[in-house]
Backbone bond lengths (Angstrom), bond angles and torsions (degrees), N, CA, C in turn:
res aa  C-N    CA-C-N  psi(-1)  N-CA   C-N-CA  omega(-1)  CA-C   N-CA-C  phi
1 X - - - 1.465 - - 1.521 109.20 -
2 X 1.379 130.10 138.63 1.119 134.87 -147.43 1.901 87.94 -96.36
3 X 1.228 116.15 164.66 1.700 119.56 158.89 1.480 125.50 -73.14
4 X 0.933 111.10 147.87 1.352 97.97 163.98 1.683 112.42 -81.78
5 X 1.112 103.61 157.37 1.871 122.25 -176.12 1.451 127.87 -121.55
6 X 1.157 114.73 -176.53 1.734 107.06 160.96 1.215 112.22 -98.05
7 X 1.669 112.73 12.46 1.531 96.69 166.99 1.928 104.59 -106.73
8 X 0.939 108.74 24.54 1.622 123.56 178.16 2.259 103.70 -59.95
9 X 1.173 91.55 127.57 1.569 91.81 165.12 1.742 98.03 -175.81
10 X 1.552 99.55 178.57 1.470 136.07 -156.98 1.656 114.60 91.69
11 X 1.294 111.56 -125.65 1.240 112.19 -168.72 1.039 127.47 -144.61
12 X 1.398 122.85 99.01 1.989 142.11 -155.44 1.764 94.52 -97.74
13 X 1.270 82.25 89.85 2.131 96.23 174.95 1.275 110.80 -46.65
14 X 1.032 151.91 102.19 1.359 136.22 151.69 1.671 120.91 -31.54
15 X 1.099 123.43 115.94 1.653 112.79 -166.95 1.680 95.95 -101.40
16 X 1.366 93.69 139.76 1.418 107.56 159.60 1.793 115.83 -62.34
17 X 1.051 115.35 173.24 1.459 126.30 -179.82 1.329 122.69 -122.41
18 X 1.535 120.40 84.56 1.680 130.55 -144.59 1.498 87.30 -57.11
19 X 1.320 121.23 161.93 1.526 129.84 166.69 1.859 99.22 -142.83
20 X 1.415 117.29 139.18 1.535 125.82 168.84 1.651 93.44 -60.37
21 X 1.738 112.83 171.13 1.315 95.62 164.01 1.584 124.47 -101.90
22 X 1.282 102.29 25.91 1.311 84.08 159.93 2.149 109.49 -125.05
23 X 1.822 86.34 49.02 1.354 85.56 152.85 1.808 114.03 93.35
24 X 1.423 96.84 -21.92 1.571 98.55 160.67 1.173 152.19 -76.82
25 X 1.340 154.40 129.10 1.728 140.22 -172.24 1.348 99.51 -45.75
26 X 1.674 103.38 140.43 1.812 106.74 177.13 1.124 78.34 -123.29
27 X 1.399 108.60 113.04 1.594 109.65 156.84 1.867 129.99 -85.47
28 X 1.314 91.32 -14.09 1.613 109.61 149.26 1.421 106.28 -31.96
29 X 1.468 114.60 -85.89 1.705 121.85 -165.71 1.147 101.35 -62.38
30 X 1.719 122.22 -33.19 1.279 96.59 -177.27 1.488 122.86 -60.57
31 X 1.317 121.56 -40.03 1.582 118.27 176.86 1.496 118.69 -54.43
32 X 1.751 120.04 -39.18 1.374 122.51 173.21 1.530 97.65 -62.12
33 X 1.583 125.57 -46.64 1.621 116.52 -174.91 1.612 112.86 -39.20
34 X 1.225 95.12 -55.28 1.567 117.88 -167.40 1.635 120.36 -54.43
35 X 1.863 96.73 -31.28 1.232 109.74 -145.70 2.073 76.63 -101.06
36 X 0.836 118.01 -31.52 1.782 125.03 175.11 1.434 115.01 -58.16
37 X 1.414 108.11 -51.73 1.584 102.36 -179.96 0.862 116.01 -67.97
38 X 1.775 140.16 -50.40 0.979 153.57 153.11 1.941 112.17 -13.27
39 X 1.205 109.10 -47.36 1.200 124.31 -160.68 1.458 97.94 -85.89
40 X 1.163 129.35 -45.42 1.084 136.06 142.72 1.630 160.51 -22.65
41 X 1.960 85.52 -22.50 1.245 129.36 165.54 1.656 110.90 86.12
42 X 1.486 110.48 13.40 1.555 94.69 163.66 1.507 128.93 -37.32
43 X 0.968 108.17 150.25 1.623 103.36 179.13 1.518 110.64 -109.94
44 X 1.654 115.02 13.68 1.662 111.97 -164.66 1.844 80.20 158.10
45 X 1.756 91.45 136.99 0.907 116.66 155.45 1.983 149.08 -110.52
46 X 0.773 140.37 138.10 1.132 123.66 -170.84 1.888 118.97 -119.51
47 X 1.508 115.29 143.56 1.825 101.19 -158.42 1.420 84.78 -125.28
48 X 1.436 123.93 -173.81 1.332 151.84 -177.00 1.617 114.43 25.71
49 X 1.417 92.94 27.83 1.817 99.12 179.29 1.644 107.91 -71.72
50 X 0.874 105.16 172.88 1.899 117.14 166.32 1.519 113.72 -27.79
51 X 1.017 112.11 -70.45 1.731 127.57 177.65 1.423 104.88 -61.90
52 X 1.064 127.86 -18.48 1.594 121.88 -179.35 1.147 110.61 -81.98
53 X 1.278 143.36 -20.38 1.433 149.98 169.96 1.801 103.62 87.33
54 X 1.644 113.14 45.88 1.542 116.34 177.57 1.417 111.56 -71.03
55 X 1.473 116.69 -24.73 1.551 103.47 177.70 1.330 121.06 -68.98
56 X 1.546 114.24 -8.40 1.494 119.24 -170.17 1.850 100.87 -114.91
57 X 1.258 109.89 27.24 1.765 108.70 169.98 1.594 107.05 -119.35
58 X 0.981 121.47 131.94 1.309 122.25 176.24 1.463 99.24 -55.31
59 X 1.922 100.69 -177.54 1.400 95.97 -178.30 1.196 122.47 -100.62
60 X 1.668 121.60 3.21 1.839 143.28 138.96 1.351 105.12 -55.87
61 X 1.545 129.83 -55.45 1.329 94.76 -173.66 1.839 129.81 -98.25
62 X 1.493 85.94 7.84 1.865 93.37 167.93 1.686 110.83 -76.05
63 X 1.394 105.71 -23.55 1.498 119.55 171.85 1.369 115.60 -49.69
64 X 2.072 109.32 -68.54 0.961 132.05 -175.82 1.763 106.13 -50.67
65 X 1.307 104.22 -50.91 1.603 104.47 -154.24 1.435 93.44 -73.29
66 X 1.489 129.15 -35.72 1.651 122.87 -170.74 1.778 109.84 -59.43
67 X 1.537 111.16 -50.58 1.129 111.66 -171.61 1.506 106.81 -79.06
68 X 1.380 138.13 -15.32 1.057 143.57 145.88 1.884 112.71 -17.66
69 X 1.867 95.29 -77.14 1.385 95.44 -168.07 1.314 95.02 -76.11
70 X 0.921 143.75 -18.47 1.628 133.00 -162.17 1.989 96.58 -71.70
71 X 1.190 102.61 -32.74 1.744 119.10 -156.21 1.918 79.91 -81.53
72 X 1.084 128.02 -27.53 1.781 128.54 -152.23 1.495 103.24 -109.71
73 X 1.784 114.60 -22.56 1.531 113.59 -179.29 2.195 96.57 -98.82
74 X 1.269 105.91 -17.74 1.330 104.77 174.36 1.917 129.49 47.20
75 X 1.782 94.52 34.64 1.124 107.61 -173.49 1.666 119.80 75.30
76 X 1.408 126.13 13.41 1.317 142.92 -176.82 1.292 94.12 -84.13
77 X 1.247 144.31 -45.93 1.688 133.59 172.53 1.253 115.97 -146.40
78 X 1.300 130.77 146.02 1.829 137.80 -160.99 1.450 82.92 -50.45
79 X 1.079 93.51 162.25 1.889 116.46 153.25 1.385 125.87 -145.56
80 X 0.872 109.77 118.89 1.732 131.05 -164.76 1.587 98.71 -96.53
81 X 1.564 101.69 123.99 1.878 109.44 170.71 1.364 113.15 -93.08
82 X 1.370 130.23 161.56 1.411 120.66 173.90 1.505 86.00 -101.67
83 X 1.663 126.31 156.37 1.441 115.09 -150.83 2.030 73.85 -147.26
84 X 0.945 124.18 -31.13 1.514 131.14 -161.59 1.687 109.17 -39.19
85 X 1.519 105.15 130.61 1.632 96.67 -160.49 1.856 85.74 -155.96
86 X 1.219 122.81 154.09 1.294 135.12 -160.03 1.634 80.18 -91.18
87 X 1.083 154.98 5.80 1.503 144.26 -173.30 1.490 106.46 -172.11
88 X 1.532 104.95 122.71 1.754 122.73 -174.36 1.506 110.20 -42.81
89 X 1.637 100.58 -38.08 1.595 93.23 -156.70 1.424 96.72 -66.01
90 X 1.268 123.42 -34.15 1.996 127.55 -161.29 1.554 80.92 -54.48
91 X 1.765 118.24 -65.15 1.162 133.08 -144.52 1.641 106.23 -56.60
92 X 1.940 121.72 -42.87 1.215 118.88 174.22 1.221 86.33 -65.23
93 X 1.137 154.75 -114.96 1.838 165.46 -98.57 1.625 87.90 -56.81
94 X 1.057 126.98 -54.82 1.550 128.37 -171.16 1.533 107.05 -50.45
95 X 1.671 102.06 -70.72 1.638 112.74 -179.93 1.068 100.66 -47.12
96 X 1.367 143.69 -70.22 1.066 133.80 -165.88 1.592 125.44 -21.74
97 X 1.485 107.37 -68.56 1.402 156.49 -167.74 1.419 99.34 -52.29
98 X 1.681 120.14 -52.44 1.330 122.47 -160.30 1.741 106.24 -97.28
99 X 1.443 91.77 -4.55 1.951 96.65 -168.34 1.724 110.91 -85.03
100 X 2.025 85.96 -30.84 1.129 97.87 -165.14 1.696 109.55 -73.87
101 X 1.569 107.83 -41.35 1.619 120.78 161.36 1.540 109.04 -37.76
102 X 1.166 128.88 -25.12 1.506 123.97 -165.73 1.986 118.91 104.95
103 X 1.255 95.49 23.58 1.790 96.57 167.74 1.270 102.39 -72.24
104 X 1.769 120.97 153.86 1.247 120.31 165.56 1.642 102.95 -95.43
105 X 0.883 125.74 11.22 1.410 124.42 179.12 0.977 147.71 -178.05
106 X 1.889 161.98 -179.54 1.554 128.62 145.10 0.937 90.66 -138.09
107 X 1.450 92.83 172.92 1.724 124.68 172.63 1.371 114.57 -108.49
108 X 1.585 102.18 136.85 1.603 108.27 146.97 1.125 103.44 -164.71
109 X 1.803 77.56 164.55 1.560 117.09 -160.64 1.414 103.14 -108.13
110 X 1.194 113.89 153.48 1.657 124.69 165.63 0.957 140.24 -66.75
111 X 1.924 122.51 128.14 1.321 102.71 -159.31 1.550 92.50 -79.60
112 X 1.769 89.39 179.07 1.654 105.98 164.57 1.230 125.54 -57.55
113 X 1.137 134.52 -22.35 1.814 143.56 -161.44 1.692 98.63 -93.99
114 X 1.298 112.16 -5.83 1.473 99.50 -174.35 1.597 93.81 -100.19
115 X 1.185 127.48 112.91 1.373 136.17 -178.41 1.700 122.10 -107.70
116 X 1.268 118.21 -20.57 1.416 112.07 172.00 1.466 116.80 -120.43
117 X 1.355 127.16 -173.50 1.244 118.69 159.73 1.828 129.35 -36.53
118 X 1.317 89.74 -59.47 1.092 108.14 -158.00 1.858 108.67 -51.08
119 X 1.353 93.83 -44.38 1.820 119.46 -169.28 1.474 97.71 -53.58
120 X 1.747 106.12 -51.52 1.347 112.03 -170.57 1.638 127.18 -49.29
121 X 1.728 100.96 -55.87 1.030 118.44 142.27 1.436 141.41 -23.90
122 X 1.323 112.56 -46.35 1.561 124.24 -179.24 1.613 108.64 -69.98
123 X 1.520 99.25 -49.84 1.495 121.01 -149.11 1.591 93.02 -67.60
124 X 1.692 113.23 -41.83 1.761 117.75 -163.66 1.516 87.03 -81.16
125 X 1.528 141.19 -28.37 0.966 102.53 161.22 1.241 152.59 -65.00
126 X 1.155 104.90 -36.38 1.816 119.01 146.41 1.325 107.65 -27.76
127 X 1.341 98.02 -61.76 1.881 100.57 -175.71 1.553 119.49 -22.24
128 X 1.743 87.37 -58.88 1.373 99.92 -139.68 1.884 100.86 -82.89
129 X 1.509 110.99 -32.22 0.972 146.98 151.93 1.971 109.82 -18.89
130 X 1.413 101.81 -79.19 1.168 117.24 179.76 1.853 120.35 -60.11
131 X 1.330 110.98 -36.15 1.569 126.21 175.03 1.621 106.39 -60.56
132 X 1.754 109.69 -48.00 1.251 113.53 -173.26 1.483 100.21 78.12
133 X 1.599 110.32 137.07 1.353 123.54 171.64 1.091 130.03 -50.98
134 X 1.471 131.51 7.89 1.515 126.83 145.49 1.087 134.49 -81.51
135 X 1.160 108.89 -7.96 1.618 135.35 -161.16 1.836 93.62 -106.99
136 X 1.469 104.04 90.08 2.078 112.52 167.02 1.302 101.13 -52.91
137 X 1.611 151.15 140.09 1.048 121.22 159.73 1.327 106.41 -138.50
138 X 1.527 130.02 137.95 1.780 128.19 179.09 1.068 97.30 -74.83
139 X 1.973 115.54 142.71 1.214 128.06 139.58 1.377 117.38 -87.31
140 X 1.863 102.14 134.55 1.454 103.65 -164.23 1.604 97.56 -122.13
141 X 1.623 100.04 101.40 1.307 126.95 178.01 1.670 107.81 -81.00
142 X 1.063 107.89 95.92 1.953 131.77 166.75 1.196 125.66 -133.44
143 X 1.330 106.21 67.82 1.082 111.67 174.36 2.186 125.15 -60.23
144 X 1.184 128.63 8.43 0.965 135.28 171.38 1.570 115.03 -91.52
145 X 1.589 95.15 -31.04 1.977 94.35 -179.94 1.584 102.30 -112.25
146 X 1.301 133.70 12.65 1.565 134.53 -157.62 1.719 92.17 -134.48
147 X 1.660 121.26 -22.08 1.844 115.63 -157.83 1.488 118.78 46.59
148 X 1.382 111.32 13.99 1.792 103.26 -179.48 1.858 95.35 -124.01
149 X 1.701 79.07 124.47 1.755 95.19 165.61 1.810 103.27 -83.57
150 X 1.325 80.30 153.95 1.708 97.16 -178.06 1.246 106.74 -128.33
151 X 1.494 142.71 108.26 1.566 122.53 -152.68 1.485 99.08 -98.19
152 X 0.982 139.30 111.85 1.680 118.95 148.95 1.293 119.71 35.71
153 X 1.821 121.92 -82.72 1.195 101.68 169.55 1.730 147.32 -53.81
154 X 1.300 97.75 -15.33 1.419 117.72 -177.00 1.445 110.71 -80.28
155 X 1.357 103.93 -41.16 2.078 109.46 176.72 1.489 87.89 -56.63
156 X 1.769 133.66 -78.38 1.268 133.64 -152.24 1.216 108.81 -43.40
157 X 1.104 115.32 -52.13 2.189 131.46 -176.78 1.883 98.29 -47.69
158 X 1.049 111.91 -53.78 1.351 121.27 155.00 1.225 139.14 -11.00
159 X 1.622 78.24 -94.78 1.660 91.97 171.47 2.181 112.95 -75.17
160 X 0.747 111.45 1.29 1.394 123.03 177.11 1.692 109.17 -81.19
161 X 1.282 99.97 -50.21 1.462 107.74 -161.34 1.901 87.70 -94.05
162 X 0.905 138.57 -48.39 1.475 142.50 -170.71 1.659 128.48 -82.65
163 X 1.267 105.00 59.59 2.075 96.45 -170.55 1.588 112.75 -41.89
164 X 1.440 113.35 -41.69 1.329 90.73 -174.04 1.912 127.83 -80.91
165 X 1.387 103.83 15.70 1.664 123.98 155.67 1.346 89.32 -67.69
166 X 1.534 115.55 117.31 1.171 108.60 -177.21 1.930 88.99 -127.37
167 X 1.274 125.76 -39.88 1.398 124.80 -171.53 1.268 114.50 -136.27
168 X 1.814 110.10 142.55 1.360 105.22 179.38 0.941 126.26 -94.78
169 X 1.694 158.96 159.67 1.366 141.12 163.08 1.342 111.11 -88.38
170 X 0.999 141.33 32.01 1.704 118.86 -176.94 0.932 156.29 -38.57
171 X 1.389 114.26 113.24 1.904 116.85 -156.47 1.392 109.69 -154.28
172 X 1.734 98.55 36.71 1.575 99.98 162.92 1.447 107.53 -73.08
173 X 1.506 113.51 -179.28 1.566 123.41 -177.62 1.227 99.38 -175.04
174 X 1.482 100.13 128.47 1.416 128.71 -29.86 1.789 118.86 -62.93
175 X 1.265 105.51 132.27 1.663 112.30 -162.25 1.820 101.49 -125.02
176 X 1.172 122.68 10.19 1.479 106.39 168.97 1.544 129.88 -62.60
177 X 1.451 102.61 -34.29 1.213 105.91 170.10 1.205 130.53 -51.17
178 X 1.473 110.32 -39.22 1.837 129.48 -164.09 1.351 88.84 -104.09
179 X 1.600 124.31 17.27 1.497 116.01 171.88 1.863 106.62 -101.87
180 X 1.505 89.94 -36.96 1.480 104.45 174.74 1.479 112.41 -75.74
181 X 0.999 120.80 -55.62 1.952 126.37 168.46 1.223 104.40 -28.26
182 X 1.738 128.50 -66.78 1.223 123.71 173.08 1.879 127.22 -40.17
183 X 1.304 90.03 -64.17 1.776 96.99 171.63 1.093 121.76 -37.88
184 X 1.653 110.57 -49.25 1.585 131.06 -160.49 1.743 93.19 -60.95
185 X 2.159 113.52 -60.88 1.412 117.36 -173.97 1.800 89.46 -44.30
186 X 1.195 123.84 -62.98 1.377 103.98 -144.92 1.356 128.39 -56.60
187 X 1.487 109.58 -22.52 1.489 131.62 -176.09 1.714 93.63 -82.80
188 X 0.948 142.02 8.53 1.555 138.57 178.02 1.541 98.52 -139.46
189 X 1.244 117.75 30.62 1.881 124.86 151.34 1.756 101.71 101.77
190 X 1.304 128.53 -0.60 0.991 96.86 161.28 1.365 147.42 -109.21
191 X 1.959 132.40 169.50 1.541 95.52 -144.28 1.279 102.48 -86.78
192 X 1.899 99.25 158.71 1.686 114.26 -177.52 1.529 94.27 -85.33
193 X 1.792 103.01 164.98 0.958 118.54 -155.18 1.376 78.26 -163.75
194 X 1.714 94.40 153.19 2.034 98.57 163.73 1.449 135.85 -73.29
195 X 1.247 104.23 126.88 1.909 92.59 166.34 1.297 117.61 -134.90
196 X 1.844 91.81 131.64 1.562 112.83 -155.90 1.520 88.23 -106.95
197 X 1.377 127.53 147.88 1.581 124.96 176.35 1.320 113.92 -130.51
198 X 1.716 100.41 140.51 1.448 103.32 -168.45 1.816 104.94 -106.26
199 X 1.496 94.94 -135.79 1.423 92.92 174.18 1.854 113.70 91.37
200 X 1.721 126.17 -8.59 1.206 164.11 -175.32 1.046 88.80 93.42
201 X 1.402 150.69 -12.49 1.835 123.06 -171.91 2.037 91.17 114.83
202 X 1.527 99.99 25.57 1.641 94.77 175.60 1.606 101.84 -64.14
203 X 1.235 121.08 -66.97 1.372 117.40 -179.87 1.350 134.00 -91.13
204 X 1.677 103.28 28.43 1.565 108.59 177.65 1.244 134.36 -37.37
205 X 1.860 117.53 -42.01 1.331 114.10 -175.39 1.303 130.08 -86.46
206 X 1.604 106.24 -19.91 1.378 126.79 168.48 2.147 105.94 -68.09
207 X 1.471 104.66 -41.19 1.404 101.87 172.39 1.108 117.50 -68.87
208 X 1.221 137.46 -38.37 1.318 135.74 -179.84 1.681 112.60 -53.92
209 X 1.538 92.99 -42.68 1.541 93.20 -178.83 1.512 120.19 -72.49
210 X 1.298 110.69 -20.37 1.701 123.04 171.61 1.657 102.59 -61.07
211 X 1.013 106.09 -25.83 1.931 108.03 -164.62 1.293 109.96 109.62
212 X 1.190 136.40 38.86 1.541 148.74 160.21 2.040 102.02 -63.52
213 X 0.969 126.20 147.03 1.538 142.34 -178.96 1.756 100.19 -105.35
214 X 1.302 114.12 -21.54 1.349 105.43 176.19 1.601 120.65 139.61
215 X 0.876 167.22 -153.05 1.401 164.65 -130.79 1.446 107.16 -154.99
216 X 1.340 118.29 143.07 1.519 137.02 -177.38 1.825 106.06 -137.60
217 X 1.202 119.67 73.23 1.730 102.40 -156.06 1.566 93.96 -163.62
218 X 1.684 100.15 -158.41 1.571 88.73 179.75 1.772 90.19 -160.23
219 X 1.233 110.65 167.67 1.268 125.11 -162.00 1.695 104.53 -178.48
220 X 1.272 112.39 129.70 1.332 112.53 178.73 1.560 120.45 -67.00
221 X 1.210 100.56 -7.60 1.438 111.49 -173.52 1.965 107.47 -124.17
222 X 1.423 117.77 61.87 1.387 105.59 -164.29 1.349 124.36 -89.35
223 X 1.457 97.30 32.34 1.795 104.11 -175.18 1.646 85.47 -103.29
224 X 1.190 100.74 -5.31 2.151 88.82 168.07 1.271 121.09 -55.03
225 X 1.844 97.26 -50.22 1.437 115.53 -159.05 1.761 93.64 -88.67
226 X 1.428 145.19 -33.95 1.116 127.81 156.42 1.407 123.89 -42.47
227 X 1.109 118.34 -47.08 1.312 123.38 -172.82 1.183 121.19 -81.34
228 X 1.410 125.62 1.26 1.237 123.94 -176.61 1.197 98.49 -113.95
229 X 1.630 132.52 -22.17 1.312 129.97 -178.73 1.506 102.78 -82.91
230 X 1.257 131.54 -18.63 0.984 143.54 151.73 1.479 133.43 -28.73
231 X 1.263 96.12 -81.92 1.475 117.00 153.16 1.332 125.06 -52.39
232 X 1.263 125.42 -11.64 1.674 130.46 -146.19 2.031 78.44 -111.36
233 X 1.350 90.97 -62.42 1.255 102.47 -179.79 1.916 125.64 -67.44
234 X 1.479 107.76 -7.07 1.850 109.10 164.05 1.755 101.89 -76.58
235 X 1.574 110.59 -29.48 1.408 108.23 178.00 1.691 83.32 103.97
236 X 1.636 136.70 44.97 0.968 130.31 -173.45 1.447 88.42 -130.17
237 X 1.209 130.78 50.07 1.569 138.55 171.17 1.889 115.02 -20.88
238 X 1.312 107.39 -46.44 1.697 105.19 -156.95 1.269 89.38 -102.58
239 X 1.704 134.04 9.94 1.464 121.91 151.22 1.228 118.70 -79.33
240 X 1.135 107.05 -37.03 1.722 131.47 -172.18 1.802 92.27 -54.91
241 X 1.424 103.68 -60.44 1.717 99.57 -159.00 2.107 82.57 -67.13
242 X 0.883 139.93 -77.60 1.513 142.01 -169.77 1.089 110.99 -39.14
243 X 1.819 138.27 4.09 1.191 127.95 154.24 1.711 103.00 -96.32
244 X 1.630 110.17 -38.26 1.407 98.70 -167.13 1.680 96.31 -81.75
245 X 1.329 146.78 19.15 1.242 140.05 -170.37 1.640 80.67 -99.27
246 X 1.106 130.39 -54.58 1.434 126.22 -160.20 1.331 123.13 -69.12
247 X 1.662 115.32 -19.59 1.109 145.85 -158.52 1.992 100.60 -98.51
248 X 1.265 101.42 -41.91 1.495 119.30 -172.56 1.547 116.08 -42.34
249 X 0.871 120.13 -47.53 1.550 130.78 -156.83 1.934 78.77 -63.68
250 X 1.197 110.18 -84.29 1.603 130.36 -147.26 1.987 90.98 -50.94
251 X 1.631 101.10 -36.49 1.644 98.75 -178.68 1.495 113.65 -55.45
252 X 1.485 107.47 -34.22 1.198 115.16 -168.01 1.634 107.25 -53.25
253 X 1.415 100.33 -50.57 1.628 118.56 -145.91 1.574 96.01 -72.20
254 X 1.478 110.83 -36.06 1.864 101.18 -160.26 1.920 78.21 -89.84
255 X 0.739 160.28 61.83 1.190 143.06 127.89 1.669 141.16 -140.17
256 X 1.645 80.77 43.39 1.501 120.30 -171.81 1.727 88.86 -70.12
257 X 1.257 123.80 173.81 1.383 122.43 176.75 1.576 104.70 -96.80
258 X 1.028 106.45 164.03 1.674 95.29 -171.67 1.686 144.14 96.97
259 X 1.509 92.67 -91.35 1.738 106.96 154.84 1.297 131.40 -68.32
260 X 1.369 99.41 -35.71 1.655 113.16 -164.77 1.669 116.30 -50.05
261 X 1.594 130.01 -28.18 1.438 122.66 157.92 1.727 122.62 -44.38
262 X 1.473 103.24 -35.42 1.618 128.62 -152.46 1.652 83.55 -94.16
263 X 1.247 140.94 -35.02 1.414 129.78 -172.74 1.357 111.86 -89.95
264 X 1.718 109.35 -24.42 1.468 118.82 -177.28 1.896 97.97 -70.25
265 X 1.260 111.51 -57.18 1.311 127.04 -161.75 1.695 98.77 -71.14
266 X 1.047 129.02 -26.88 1.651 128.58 166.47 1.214 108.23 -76.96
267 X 1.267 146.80 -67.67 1.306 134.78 135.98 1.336 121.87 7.42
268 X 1.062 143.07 -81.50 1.427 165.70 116.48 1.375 97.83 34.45
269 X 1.127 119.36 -76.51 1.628 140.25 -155.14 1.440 110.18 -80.99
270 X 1.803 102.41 -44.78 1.565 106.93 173.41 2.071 124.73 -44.86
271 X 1.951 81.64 -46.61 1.788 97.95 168.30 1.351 118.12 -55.79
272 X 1.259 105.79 -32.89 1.644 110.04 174.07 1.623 85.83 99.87
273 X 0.815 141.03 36.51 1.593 130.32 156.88 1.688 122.98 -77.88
274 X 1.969 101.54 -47.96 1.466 93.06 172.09 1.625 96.96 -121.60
275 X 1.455 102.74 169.37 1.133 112.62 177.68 1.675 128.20 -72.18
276 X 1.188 101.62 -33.65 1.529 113.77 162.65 1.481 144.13 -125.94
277 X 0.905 131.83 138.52 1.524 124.19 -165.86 1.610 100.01 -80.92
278 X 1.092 135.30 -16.43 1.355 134.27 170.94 1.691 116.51 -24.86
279 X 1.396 111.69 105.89 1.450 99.89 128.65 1.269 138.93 -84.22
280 X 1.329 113.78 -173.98 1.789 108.68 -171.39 1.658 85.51 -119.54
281 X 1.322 86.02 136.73 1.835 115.27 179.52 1.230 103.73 -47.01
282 X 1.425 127.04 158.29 1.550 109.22 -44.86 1.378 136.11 -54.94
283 X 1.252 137.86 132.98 0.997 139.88 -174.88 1.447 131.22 -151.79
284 X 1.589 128.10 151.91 1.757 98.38 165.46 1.237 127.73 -78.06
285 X 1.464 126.14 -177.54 1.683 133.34 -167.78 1.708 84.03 -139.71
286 X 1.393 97.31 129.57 1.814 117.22 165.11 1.750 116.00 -68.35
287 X 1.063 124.87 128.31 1.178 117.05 178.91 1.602 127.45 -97.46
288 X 0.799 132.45 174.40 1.528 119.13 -175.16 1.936 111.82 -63.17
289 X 1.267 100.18 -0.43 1.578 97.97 -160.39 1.394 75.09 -108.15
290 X 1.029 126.92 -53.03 1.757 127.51 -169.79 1.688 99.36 -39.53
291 X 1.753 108.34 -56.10 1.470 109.54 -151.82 1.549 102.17 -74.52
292 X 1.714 116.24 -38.96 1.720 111.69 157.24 1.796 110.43 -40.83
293 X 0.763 113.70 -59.45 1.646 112.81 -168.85 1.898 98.49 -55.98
294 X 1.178 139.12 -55.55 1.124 132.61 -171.96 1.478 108.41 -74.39
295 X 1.383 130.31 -24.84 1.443 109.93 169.39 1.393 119.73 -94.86
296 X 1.303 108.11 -12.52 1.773 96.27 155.09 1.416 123.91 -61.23
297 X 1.538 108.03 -30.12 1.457 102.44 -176.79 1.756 112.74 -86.48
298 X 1.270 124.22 -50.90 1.383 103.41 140.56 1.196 148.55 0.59
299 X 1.306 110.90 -82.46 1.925 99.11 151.17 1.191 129.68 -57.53
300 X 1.407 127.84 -34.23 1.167 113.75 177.22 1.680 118.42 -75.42
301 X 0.950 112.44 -11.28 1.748 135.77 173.76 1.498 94.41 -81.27
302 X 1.279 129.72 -56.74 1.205 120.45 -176.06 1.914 126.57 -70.68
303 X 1.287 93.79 -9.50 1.422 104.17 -178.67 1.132 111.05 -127.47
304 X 1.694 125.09 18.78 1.174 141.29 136.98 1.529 125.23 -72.80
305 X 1.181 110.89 -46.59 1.723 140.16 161.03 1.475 102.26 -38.52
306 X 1.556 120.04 -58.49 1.100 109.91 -158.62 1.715 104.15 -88.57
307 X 1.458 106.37 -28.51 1.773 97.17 -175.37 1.737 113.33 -76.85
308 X 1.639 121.56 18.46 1.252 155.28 178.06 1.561 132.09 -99.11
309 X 1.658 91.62 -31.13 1.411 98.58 -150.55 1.922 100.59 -72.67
């Protein structure tokens, strides 16, 4: 399996993490999961991120489920682990574990305790330090679910001092600015690196045009975010915005704070991809008003699609 790089782009799905309903790994859905995005045209996948529900898998079955998809994508597209752990040693034992299975990479994110520049700085050196230079690894800048700003200058210092920082996630909000700041350093000597953007693909087309490489995120529907990088990338700009305009409404809704796993993963199940909409406790439950609200938008998404196609 090849590494991931800074010449990495398209669109690394964030996968959900199928659960039976009474709470067990279905590795069933996981292969249909796997076998959907793919089909879908991901170009790279990504596991135990935020949306995957990794804080709620032990550390046997984050094992099981990684080498799972890695064993089900069969070297057909990188796969990136989320590795992020309140203590290095979990974080080496993990990387290790998932690199050695055949991941091209991991992620992490920042803890909360790192509060200034300086900390940030210290801590990714550790990071980068602890992974060891074989180990590519994304920094996953979210400042909405992490409370730590990361300014521009601090990513470059970063990626300057750290080769194996190889890709960024970006999913500040609002983050165009610190999308352009980056580009701007790189075009005045410093080194480029990838940036994949999350957030479900709310501001995909506007990022792309900043100099975004493509999406790192998740969306129940991720032939949006293919297809718009697609388009973004023929140099067919006003298709790109007229696929994600049609797409928008339903993006909006699953990425409410809160529910939004529970609308992705109902979604999910409706397509027939996984077998259950289950999350694993704690979690939210959709209500009958929730599931009216998502199939109105559905059709109207679907009969937007078609007066488009």
């Amino acid at each position: 399996m090849p590494m991931i790089s800074e010449q990495a782009d398209g669109v690394y799905v964030i996968a959900v993490t199928p659960f039976t309903e009474d709470g067990g790994l279905d590795l069933q859905s996981t292969d249909s999961l796997v076998d959907f995005y793919l089909e879908k045209g991901a170009t790279g996948l990504t596991v135990l991120g935020m949306m995957g529900e990794a804080p709620k898998l032990t550390a046997a079955e984050s094992r099981i489920f990684v080498r799972h998809v890695l064993a089900r994508v069969g070297g057909r597209v990188p796969v990136v682990v989320g590795v992020t752990s309140p203590g290095l040693a979990a974080m080496k034992d993990l990387s290790a574990a998932v690199m050695d299975d055949g991941a091209a990479g991991v992620m992490v994110a920042p803890p909360p305790t790192v509060g200034t520049d300086d900390q940030i700085l210290v801590h990714y050196g550790m990071v980068a330090e602890t992974l060891g230079s074989d180990t590519p690894f994304v920094l996953q800048d979210f400042p909405l679910a992490t409370g730590v700003q990361i300014a521009p200058s601090v990513i470059l210092r970063l990626v300057r001092d750290h080769p194996n920082l190889v890709m960024l996630k970006h999913e500040d909000w609002p983050g165009l600015a610190k999308l352009s700041a980056l580009r701007d350093a790189e075009r005045d000597g410093a080194r480029r690196i990838a940036i994949l953007v999350g957030n479900g693909g709310l501001f995909i087309p506007e990022e792309l045009t900043r100099g975004a490489d493509g999406a790192m995120t998740g969306f129940a529907y991720p032939e949006m975010m293919v297809e718009v990088w697609r388009a973004h990338a023929s140099g067919d700009v006003e298709r790109a915005h007229d696929l994600f305009d049609a797409y928008l409404p339903l993006a909006r809704y699953e990425q409410q704070p809160g529910p939004g796993l529970a609308i992705r993963k109902y979604l999910l199940a409706r397509r027939g991809v996984i077998g259950s909409a289950a999350l694993r406790r704690p979690g939210a439950k959709l209500s009958k008003a929730d599931v009216v609200d998502i199939e109105l938008l559905v059709r109207r998404q679907e009969r937007r699609l078609r007066e488009i196609a």
